[in-house]
PDB file of the backbone (N, CA, C, O) and the ligand in Angstrom, with CONECT records:
HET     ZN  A 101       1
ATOM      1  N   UNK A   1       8.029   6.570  46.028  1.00  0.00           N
ATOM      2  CA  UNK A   1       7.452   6.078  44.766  1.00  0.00           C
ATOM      3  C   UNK A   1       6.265   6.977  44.369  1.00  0.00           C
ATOM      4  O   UNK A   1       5.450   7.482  45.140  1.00  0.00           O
ATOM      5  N   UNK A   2       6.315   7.090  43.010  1.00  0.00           N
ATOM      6  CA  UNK A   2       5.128   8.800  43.145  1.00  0.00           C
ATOM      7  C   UNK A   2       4.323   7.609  42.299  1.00  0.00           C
ATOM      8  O   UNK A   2       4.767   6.644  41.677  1.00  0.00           O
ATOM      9  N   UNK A   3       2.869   8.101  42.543  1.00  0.00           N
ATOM     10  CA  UNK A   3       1.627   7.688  41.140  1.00  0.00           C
ATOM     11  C   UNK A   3       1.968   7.531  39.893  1.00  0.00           C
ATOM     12  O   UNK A   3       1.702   6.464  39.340  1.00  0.00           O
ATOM     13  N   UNK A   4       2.546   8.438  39.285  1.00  0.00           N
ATOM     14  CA  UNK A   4       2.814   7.718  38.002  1.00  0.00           C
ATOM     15  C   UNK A   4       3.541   6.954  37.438  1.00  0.00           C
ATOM     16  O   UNK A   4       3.264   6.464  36.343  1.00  0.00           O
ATOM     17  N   UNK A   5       4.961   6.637  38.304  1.00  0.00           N
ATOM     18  CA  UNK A   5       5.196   5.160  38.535  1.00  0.00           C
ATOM     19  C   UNK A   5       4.611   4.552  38.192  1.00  0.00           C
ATOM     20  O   UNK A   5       4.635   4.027  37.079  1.00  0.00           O
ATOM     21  N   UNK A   6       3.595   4.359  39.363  1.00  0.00           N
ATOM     22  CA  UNK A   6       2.864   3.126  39.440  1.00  0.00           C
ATOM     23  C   UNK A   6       1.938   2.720  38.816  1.00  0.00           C
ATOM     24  O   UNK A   6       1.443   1.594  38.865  1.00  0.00           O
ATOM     25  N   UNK A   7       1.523   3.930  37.949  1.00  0.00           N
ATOM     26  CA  UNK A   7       0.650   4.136  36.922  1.00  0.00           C
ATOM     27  C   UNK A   7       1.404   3.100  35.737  1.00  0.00           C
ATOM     28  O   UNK A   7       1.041   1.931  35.605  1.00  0.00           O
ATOM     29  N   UNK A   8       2.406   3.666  34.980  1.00  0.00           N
ATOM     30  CA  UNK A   8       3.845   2.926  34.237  1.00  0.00           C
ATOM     31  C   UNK A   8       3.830   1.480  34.540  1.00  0.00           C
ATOM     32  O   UNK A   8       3.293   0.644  33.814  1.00  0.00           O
ATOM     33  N   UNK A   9       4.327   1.273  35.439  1.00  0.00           N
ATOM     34  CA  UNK A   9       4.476  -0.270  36.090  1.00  0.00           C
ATOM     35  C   UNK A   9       2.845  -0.971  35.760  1.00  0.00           C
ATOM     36  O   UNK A   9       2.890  -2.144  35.390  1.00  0.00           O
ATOM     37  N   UNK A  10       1.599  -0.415  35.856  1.00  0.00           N
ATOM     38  CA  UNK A  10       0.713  -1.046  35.974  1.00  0.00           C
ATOM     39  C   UNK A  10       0.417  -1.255  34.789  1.00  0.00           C
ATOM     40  O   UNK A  10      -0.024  -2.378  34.544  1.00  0.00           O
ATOM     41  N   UNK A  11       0.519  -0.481  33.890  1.00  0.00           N
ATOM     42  CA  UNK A  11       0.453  -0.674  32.178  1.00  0.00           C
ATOM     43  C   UNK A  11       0.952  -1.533  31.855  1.00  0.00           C
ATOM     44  O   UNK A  11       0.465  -2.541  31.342  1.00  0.00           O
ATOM     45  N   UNK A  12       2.463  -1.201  32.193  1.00  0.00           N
ATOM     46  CA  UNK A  12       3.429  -2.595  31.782  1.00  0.00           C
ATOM     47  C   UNK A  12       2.955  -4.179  32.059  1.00  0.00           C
ATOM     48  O   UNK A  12       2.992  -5.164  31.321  1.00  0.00           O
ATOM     49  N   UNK A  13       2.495  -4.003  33.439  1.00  0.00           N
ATOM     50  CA  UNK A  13       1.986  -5.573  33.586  1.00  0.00           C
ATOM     51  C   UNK A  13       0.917  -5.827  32.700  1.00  0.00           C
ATOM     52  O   UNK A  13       0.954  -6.914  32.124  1.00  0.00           O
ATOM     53  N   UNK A  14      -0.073  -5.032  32.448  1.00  0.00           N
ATOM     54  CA  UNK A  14      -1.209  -5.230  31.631  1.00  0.00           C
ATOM     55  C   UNK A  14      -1.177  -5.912  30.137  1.00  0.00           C
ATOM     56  O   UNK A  14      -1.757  -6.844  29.580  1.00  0.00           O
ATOM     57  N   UNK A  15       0.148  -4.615  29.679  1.00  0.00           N
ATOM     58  CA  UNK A  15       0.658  -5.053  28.413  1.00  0.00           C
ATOM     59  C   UNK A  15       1.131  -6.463  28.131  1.00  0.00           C
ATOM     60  O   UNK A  15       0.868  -7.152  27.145  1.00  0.00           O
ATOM     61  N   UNK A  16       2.162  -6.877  29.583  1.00  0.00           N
ATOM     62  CA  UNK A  16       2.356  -8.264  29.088  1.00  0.00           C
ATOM     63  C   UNK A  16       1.506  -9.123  29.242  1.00  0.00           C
ATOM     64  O   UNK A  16       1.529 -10.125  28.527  1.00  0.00           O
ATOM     65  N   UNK A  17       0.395  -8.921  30.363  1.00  0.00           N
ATOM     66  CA  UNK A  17      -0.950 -10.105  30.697  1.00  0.00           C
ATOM     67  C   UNK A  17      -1.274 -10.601  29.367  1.00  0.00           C
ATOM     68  O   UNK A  17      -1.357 -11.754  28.946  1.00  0.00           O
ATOM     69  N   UNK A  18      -1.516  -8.944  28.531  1.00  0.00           N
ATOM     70  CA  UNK A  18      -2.520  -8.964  27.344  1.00  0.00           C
ATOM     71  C   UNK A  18      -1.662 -10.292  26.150  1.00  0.00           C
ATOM     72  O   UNK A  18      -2.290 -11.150  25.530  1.00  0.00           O
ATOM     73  N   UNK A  19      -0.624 -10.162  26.123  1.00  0.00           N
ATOM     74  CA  UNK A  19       0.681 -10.360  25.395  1.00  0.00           C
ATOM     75  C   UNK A  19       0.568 -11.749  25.861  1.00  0.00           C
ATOM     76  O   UNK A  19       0.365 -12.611  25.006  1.00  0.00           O
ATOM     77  N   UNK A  20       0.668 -12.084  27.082  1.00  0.00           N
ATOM     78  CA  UNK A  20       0.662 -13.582  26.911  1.00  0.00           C
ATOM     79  C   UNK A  20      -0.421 -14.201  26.724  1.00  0.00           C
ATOM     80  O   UNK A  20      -0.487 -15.257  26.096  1.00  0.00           O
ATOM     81  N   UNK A  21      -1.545 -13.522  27.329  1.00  0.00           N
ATOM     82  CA  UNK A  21      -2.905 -14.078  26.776  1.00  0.00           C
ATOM     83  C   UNK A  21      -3.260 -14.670  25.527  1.00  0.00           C
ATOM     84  O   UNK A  21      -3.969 -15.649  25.297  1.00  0.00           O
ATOM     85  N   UNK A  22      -2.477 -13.696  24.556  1.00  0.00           N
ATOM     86  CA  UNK A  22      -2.798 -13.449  22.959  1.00  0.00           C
ATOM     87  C   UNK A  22      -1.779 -14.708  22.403  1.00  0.00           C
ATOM     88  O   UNK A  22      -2.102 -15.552  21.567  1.00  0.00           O
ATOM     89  N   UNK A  23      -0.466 -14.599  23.094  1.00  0.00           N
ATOM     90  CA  UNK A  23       0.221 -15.932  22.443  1.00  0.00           C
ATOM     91  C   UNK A  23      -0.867 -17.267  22.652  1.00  0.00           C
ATOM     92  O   UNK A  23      -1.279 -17.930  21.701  1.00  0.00           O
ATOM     93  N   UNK A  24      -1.243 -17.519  24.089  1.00  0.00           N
ATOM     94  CA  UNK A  24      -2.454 -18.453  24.896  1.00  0.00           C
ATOM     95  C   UNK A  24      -2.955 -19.187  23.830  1.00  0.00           C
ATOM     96  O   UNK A  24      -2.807 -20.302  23.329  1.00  0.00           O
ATOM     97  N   UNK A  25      -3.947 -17.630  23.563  1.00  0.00           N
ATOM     98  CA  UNK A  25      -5.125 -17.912  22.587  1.00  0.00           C
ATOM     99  C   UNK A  25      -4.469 -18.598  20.873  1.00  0.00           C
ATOM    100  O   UNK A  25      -5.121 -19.504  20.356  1.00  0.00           O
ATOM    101  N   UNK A  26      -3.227 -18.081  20.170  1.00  0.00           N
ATOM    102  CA  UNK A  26      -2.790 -18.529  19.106  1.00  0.00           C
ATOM    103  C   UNK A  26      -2.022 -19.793  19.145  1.00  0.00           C
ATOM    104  O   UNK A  26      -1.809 -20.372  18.079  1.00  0.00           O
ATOM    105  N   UNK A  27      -1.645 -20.214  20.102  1.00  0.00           N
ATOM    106  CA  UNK A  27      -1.040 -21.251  20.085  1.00  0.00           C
ATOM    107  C   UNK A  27      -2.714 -22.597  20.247  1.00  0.00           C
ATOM    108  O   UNK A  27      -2.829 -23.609  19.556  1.00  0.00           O
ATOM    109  N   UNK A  28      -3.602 -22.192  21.189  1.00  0.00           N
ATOM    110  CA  UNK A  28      -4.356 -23.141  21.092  1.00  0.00           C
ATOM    111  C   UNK A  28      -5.621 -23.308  19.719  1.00  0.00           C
ATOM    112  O   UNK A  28      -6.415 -24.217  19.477  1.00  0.00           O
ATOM    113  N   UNK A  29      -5.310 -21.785  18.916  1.00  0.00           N
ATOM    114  CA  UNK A  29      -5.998 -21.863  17.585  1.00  0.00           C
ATOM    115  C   UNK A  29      -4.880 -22.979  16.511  1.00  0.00           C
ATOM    116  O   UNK A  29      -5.247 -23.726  15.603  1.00  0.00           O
ATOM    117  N   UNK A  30      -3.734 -22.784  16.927  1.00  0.00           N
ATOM    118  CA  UNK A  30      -2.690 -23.189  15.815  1.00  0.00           C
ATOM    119  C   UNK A  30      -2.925 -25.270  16.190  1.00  0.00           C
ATOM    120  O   UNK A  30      -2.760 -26.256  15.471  1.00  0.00           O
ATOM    121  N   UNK A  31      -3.381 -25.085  17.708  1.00  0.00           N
ATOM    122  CA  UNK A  31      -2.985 -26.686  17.987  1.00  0.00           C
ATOM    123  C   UNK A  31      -4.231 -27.620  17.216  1.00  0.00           C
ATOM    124  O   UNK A  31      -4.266 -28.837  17.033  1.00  0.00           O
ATOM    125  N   UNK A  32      -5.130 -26.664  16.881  1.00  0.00           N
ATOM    126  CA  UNK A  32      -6.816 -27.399  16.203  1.00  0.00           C
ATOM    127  C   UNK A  32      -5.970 -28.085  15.191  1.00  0.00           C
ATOM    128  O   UNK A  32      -5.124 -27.517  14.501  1.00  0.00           O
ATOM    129  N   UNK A  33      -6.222 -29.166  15.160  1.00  0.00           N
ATOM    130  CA  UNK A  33      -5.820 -29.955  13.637  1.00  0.00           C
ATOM    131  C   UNK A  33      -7.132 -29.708  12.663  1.00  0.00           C
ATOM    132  O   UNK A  33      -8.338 -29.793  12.890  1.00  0.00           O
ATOM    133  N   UNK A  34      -6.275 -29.317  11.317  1.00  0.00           N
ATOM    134  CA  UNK A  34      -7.609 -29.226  10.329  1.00  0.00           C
ATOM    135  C   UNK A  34      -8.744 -30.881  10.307  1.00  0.00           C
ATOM    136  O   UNK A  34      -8.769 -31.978  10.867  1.00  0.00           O
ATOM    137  N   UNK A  35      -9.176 -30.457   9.741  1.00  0.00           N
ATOM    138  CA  UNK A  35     -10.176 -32.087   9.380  1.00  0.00           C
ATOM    139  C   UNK A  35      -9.198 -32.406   8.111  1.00  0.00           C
ATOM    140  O   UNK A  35      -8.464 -31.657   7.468  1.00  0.00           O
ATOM    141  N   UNK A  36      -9.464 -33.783   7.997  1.00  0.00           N
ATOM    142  CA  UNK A  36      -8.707 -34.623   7.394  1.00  0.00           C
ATOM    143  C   UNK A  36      -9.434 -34.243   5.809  1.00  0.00           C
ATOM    144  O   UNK A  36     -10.552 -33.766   5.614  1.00  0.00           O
ATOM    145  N   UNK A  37      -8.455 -34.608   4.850  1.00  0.00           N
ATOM    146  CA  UNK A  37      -8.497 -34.407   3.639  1.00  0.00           C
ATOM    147  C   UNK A  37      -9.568 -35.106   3.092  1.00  0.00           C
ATOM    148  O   UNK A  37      -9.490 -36.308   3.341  1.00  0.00           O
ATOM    149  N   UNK A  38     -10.660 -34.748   2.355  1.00  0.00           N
ATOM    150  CA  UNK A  38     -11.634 -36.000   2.038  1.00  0.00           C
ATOM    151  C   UNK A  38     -10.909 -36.330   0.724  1.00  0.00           C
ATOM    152  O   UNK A  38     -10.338 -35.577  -0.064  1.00  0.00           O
ATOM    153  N   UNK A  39     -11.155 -38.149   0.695  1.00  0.00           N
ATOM    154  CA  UNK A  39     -10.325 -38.272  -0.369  1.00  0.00           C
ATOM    155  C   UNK A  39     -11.624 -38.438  -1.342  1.00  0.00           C
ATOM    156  O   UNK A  39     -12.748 -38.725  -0.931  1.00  0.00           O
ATOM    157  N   UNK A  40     -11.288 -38.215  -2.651  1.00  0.00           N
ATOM    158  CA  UNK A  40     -12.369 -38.426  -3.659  1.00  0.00           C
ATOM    159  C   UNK A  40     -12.245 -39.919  -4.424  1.00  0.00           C
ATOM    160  O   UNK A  40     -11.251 -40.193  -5.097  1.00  0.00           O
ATOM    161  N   UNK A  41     -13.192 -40.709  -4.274  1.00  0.00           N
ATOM    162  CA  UNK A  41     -13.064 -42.212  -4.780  1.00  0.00           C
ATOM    163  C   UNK A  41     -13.531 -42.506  -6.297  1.00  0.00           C
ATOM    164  O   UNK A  41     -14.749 -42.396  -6.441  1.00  0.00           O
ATOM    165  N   UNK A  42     -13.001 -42.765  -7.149  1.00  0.00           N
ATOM    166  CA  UNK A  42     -12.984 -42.713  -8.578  1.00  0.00           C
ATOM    167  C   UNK A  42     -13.237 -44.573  -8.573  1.00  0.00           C
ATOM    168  O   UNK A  42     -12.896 -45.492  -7.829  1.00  0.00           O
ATOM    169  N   UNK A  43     -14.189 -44.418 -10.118  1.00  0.00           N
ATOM    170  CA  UNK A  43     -14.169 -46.144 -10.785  1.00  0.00           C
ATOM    171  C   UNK A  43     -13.994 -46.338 -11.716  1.00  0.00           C
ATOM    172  O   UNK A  43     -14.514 -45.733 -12.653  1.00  0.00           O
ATOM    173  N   UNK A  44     -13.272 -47.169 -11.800  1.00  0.00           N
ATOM    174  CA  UNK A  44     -12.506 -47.806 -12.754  1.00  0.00           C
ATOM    175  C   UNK A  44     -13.721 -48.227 -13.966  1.00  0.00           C
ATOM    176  O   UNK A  44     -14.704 -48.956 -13.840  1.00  0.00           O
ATOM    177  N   UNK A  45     -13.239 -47.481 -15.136  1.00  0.00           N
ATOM    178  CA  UNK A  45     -14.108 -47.769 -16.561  1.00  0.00           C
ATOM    179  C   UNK A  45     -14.258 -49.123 -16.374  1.00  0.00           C
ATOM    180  O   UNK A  45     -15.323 -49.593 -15.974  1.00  0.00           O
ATOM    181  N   UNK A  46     -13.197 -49.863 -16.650  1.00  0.00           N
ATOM    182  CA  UNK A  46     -12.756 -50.972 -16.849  1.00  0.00           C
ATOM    183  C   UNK A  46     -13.465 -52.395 -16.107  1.00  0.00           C
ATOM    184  O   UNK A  46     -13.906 -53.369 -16.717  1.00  0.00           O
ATOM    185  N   UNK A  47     -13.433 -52.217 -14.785  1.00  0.00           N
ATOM    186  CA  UNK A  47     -13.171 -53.362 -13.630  1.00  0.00           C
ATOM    187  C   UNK A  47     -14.114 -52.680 -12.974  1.00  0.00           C
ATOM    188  O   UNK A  47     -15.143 -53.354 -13.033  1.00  0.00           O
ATOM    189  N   UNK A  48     -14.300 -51.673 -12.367  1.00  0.00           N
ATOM    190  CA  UNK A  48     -15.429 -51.143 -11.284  1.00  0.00           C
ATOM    191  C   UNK A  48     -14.863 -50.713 -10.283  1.00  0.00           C
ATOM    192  O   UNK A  48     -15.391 -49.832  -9.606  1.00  0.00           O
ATOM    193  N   UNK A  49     -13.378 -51.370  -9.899  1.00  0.00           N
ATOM    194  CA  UNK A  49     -13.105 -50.628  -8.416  1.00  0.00           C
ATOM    195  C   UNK A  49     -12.659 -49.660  -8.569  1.00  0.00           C
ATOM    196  O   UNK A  49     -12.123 -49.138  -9.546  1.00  0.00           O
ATOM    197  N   UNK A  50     -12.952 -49.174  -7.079  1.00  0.00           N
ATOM    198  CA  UNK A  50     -12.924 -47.645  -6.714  1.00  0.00           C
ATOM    199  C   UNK A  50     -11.680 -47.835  -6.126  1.00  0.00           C
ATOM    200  O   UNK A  50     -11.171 -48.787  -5.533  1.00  0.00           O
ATOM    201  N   UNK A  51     -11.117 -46.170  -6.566  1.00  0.00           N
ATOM    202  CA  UNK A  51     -10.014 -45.618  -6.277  1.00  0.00           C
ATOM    203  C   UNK A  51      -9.882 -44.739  -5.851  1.00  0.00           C
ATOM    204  O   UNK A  51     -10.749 -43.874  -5.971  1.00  0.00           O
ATOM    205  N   UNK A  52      -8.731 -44.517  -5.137  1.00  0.00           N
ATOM    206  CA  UNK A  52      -8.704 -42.780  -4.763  1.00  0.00           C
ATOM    207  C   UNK A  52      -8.054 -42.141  -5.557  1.00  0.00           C
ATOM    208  O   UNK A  52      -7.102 -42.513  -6.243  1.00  0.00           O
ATOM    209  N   UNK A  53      -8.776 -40.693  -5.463  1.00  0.00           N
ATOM    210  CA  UNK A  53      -8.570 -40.122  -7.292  1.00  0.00           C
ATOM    211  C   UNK A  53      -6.973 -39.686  -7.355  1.00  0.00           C
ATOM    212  O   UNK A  53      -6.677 -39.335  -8.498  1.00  0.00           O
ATOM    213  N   UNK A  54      -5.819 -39.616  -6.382  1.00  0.00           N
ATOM    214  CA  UNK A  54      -4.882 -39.338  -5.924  1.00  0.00           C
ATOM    215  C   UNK A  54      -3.883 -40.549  -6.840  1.00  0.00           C
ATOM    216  O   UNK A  54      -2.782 -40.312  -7.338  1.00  0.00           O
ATOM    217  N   UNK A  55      -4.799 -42.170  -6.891  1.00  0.00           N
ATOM    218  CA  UNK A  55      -4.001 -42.801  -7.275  1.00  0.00           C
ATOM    219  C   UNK A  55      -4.252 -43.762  -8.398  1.00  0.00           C
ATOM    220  O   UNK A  55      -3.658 -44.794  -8.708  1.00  0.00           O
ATOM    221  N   UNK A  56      -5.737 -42.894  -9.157  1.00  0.00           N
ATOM    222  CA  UNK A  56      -5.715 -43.440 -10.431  1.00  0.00           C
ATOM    223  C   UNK A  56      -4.937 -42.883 -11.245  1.00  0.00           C
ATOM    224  O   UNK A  56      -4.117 -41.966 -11.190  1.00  0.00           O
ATOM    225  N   UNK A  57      -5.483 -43.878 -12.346  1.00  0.00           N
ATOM    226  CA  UNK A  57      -4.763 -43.105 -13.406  1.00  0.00           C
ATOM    227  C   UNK A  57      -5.939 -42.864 -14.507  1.00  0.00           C
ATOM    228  O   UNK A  57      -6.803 -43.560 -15.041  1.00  0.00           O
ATOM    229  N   UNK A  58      -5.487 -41.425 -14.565  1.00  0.00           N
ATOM    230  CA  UNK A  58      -6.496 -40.385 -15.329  1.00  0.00           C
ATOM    231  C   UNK A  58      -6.279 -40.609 -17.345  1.00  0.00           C
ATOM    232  O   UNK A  58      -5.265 -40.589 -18.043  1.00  0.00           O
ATOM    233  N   UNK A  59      -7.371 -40.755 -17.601  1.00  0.00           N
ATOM    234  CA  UNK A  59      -7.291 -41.156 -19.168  1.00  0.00           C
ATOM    235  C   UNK A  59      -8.444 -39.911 -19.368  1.00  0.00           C
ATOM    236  O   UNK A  59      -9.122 -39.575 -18.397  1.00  0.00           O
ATOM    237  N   UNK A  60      -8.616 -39.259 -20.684  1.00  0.00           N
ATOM    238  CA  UNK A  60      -9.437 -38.572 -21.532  1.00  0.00           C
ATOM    239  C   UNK A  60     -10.628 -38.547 -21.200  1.00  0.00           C
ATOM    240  O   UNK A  60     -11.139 -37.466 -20.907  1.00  0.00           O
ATOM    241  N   UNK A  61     -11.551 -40.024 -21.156  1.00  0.00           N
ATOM    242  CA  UNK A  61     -12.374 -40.354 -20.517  1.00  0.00           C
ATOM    243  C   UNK A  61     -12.720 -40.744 -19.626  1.00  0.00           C
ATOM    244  O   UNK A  61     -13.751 -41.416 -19.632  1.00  0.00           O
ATOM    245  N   UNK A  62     -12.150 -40.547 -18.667  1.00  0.00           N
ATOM    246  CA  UNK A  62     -11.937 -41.157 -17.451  1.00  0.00           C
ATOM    247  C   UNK A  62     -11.393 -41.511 -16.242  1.00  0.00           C
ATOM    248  O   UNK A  62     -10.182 -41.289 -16.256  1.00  0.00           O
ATOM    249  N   UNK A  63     -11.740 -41.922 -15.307  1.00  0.00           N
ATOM    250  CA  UNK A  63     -10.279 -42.926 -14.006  1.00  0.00           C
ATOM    251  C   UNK A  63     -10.590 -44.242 -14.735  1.00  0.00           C
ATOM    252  O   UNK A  63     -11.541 -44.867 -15.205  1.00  0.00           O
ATOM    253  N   UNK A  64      -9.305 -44.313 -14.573  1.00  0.00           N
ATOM    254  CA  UNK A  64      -9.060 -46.402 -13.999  1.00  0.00           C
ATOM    255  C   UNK A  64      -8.303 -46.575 -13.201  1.00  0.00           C
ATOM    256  O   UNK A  64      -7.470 -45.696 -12.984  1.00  0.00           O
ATOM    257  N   UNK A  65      -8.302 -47.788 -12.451  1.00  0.00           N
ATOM    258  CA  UNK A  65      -7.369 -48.286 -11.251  1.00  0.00           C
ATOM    259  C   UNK A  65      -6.221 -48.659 -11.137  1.00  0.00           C
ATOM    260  O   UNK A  65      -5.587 -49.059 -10.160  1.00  0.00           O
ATOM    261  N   UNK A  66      -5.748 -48.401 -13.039  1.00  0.00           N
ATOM    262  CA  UNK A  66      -4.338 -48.833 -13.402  1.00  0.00           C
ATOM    263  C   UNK A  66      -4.102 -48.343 -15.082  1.00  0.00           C
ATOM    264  O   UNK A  66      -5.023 -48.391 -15.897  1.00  0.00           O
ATOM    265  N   UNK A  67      -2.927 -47.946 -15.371  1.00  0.00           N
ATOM    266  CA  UNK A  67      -2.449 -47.599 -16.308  1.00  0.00           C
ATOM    267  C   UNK A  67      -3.051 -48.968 -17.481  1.00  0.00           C
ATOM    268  O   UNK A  67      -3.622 -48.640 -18.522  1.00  0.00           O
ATOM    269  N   UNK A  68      -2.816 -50.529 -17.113  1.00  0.00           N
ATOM    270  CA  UNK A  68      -2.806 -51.309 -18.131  1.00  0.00           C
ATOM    271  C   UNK A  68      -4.217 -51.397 -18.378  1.00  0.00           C
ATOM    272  O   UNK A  68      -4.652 -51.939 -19.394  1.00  0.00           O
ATOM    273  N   UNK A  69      -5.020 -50.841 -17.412  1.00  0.00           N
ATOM    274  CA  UNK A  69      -6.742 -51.132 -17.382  1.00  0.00           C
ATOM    275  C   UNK A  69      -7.104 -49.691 -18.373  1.00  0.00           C
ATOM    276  O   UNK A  69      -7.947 -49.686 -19.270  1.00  0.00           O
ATOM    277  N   UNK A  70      -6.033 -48.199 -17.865  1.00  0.00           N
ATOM    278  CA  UNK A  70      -6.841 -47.588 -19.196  1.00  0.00           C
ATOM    279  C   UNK A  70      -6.339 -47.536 -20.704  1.00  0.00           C
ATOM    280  O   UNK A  70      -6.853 -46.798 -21.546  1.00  0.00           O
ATOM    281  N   UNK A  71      -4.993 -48.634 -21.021  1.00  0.00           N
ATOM    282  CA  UNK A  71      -5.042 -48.759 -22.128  1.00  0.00           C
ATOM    283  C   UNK A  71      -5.718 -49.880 -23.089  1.00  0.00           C
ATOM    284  O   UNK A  71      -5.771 -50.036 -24.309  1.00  0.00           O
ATOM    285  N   UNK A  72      -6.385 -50.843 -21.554  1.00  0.00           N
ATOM    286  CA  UNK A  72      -7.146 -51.777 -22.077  1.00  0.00           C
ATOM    287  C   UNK A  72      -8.246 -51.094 -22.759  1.00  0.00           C
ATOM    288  O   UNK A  72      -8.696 -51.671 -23.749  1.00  0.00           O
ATOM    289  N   UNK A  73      -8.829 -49.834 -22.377  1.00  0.00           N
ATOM    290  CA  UNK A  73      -9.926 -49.021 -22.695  1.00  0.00           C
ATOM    291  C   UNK A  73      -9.759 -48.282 -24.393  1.00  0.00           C
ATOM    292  O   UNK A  73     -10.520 -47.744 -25.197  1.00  0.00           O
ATOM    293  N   UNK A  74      -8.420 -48.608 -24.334  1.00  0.00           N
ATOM    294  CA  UNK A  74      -8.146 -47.586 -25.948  1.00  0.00           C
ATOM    295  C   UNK A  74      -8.201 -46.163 -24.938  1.00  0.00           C
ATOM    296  O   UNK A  74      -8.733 -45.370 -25.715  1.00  0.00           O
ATOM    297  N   UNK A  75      -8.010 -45.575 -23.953  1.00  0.00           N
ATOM    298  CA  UNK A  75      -7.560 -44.276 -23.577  1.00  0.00           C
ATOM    299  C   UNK A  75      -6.559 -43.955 -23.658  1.00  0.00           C
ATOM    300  O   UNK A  75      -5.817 -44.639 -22.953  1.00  0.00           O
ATOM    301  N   UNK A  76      -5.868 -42.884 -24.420  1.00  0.00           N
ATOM    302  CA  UNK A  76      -4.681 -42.606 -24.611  1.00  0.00           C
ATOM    303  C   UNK A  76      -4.551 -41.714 -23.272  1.00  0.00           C
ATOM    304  O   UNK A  76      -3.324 -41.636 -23.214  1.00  0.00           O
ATOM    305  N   UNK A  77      -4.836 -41.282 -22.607  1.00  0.00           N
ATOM    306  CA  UNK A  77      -4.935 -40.361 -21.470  1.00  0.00           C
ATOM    307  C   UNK A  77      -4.405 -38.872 -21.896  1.00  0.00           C
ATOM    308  O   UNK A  77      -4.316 -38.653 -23.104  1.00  0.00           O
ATOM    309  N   UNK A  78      -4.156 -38.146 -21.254  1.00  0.00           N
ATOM    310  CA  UNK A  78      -4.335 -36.506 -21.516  1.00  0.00           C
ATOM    311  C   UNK A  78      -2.698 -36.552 -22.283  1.00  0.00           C
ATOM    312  O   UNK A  78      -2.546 -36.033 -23.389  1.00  0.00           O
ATOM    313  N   UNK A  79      -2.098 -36.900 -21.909  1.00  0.00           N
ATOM    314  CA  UNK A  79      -0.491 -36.910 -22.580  1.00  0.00           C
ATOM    315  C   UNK A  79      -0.485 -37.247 -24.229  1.00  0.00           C
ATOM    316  O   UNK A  79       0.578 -37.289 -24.847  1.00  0.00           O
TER     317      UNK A  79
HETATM  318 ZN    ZN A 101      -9.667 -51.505 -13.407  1.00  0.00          ZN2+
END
């Protein structure tokens, strides 16, 4: 077996150490769960309760907590 063999062979292991290391490291960056979505809480012209802005309903002037609450408002909404 001459030196540079073993030279070869020793790279090679290195290369894959490095190689699995690097998967290691990306798989335990990939496993971080983001932080949770902040939800944004909207109030109702109308009534006062708060909503999440995901599930009001959006008028011209405004959130409300329901479609019949922003036509109670006279909001025609963006449509
Ligand atoms: Zn309301």
């Amino acid at each position: 077996m001459s030196g540079k063999l073993l030279i070869v062979l020793l790279a090679v292991l290195a290369g894959v150490w490095l190689w699995r290391r690097g998967r290691r490291l990306a798989r335990q960056a990939a496993s971080v769960r983001p932080p949770p979505r902040v939800q944004t809480m909207l109030r109702c012209h109308v009534c006062g309760t708060h909503v999440p802005e995901s599930e009001a309903a959006h008028g011209a002037h405004g959130a409300y907590c329901s479609a019949a609450h922003r036509a109670q408002a006279g909001d025609t909404g963006h449509a």
